[in-house]
C-alpha angles and dihedrals in degrees: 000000000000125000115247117206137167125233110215111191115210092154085113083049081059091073093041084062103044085053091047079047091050088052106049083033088075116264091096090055094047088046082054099053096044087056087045085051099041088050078058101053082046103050084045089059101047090051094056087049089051089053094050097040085044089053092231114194099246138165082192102260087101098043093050090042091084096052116096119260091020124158090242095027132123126213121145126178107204135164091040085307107307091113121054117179114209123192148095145266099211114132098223092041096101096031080059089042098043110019127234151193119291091218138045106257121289083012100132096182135352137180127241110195112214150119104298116186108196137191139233095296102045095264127146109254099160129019121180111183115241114166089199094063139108109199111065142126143277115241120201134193122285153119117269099205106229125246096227088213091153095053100049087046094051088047099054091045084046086060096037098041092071090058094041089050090047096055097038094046088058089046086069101037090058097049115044101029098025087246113159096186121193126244103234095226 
């Protein structure tokens, strides 16, 4: 009697596992964290844009703190580059975000010696701190309501993060396992 035996082809199953290889091999992680770093980029950038369309009082040094690679600046790659910190070291930073007391507690009024320009009718339009000195101005007590600059940027990333992920996701999908995948809607 003859043998009968069955022939099961898997050679286009050979292609599906060099992709899965590529891709535990490496080039997906790096892919990974060159999105992570470009979210970044991108959150940097959207925070900058909060400050200036906040009209944050700046000399700058806020504004170029959340820039890579910036003198005040915070970003951090951790855990082989699947986790990135952004932020700033900037002293003020919090008291803009947040907002703060003019004054020390139980400070009713102090005075900051700089180089003060006025106007016409004797008001401050321009104040450069100097502590020597002796011109300046009095501060009295009282609540600078905060810009909030950190939460609006992190709101909008928040909104934009899901599609981003989306595109790029399929991206990958597509790549490295031949996946098209199909956009639900």
């Amino acid at each position: 009697m003859a043998t009968k035996a069955v022939e099961i082809d898997f050679s286009q199953l050979s292609s599906f596992f060099g992709q899965l290889e590529a891709a535990g091999n490496g080039a997906l992680k790096q892919e990974m964290i060159k999105f992570i770093e470009g979210i970044g980029d991108e959150f940097l950038r959207i925070v900058s844009e909060e400050i200036i369309r906040r009209e944050v009082v700046d000399t700058r040094l806020l504004l170029n703190s959340f820039q890579k690679g910036g003198a005040e600046g915070v970003w951090n790659i951790k855990d082989g580059g699947l986790t990135l910190e952004i932020g700033t070291n900037v002293e003020y930073a919090s008291y803009v975000n947040d907002g703060h007391w003019t004054n020390p507690k139980g400070v009713e009024r102090r005075f900051i010696p700089g180089d003060v320009v006025l106007d016409g009718s004797g008001k401050i339009i321009e104040f450069t701190y100097n502590p020597s000195a002796k011109t300046g101005m009095m501060l009295h007590q009282k609540w600078v309501e905060g810009r909030h600059f950190w939460e609006a940027a992190i709101r909008i990333m928040e909104r934009m993060l899901p599609g981003l992920l989306d595109v790029k996701i399929s991206e990958w999908l597509h790549s490295y396992l031949g996946i098209i995948s199909r956009n639900p809607e």
